[in-house]
C-alpha positions in Angstrom: 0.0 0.0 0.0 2.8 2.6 1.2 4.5 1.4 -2.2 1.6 2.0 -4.5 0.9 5.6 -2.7 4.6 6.4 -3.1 4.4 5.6 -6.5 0.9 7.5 -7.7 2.6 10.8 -5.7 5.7 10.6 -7.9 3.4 10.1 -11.0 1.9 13.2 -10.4 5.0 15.1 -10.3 6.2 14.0 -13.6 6.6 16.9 -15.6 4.0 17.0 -18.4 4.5 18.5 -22.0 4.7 22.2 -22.0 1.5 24.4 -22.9 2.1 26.8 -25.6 2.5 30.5 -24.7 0.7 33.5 -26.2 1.7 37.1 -26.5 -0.2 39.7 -27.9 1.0 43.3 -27.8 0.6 47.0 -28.6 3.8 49.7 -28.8 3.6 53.2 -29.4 7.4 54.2 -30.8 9.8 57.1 -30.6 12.8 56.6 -33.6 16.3 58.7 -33.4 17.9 58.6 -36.8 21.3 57.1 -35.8 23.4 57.5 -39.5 24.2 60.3 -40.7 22.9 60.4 -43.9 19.1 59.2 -42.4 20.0 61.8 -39.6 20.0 64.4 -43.1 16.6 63.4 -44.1 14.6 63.3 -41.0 15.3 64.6 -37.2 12.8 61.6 -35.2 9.5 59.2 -36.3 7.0 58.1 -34.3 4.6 55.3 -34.7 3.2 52.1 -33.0 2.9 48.6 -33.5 0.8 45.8 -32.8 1.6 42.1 -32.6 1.8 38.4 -31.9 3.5 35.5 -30.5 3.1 32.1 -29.9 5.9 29.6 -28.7 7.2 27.0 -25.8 8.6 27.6 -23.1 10.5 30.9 -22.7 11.2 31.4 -26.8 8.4 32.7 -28.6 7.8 33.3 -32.8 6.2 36.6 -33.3 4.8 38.8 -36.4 4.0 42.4 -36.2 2.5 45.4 -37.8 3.1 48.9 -37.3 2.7 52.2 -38.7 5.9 54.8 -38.7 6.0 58.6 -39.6 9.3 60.0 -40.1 9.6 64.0 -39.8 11.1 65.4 -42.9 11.7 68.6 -41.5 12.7 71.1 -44.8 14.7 70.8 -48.0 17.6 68.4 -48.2 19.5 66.4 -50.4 21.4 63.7 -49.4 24.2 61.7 -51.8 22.4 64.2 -54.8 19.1 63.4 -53.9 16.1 65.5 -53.3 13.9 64.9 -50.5 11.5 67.8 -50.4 11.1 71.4 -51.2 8.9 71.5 -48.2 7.6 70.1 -44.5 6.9 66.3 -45.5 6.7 63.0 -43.9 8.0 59.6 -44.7 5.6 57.1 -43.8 6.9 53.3 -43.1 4.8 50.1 -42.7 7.2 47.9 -40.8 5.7 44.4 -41.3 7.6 42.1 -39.1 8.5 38.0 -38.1 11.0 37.0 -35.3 11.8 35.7 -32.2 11.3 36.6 -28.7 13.6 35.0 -25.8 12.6 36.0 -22.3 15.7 35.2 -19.8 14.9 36.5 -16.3 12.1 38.4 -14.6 10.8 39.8 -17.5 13.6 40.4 -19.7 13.8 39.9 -23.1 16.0 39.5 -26.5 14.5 40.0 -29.6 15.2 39.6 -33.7 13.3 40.6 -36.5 13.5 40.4 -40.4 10.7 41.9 -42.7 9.8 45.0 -45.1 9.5 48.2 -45.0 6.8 49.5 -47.2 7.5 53.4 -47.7 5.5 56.1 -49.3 6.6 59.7 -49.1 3.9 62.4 -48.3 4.9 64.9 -50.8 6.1 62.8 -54.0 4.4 59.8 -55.7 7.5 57.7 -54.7 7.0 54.2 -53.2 8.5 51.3 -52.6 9.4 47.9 -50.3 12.7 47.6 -48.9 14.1 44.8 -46.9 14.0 45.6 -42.8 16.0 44.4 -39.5 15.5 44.7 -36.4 17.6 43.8 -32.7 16.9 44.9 -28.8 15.9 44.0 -26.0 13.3 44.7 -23.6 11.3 44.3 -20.2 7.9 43.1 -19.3 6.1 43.8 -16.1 2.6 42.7 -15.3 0.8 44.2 -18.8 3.5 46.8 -19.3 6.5 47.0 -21.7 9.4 49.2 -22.2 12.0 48.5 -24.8 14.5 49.8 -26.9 15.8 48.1 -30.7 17.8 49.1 -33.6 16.7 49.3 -36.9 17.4 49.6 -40.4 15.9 49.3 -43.6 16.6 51.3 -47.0 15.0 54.6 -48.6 12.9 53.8 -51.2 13.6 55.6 -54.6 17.3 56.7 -53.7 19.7 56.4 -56.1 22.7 55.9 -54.9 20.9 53.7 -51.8 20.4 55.3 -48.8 20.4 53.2 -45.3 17.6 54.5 -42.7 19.0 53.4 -39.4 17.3 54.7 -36.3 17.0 53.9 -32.4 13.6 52.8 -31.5 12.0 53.6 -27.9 9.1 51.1 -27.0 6.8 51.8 -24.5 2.8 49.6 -24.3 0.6 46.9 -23.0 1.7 43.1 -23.6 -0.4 40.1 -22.7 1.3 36.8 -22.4 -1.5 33.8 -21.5 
């Protein structure tokens, strides 16, 4: 009897199979040009996002959607290219797949790849570029702060012109 006790109580502590995680999440976003030649087009960006994840354990694949708006602040060219004769905007659709890694009390890595689908308020110039994305983050309760670096190229820009730019993070997260 004491044997078949002993045994059903270690049964129930075996571990069972993990239970997927889900993250859903909204950002609103600060961006600081960081290169000079993007820091020649625009002065900041702001924007938001919206995502989510779904993974094992503490790695997690995520997609995302935002919307950024770059301030193009007066009249420049850049590598002989003309940007504006006047107040404009650069507006970015960042779409977005990666991975998340949490490590400790909330903090997190994360990578993404993606496009960058650009159209430029004051010219009928378009286009998809490819997009990358690194930082890091932290999560506590339904908050999130974070920071990432990003990159992508202007669209239309002859030579090419690389739009690099720190990205402040600050929303709700939801992870179930």
């Amino acid at each position: 009897m004491a044997l078949a006790c002993t045994s059903l109580k270690s049964a129930a502590q075996l571990p069972g199979p993990k239970l997927p995680k889900v993250l859903a999440f909204a950002n609103f976003t600060y961006a600081n040009p960081s290169n000079t030649a993007f820091k020649n087009v625009s002065n900041n960006g702001y924007g938001f996002e919206a995502g989510a994840g779904l993974g094992f354990g503490k790695t997690l694949i995520i997609a995302s959607l935002g919307q950024m708006s770059y301030n193009i602040p007066n009249a420049s060219t850049v590598s002989g290219v003309a940007f504006t004769s006047s107040s404009s905007k650069l507006k970015v659709t960042p779409l977005k797949v990666g991975i998340r890694r949490y490590l400790i009390a909330g903090l997190f890595l994360n990578g993404n790849l993606g496009v960058a689908m650009q159209k430029y308020d004051n010219s009928t110039t378009t286009g998809s570029t490819f997009l990358y994305e690194a930082g890091a983050g932290f999560k506590l309760g339904f908050f999130e702060l974070g920071a990432a670096y990003t990159g992508f190229n202007l669209a239309g820009t002859s030579p090419t012109i690389s739009a690099n730019a720190l990205l402040l993070k600050a929303g709700l997260a939801i992870k179930l």
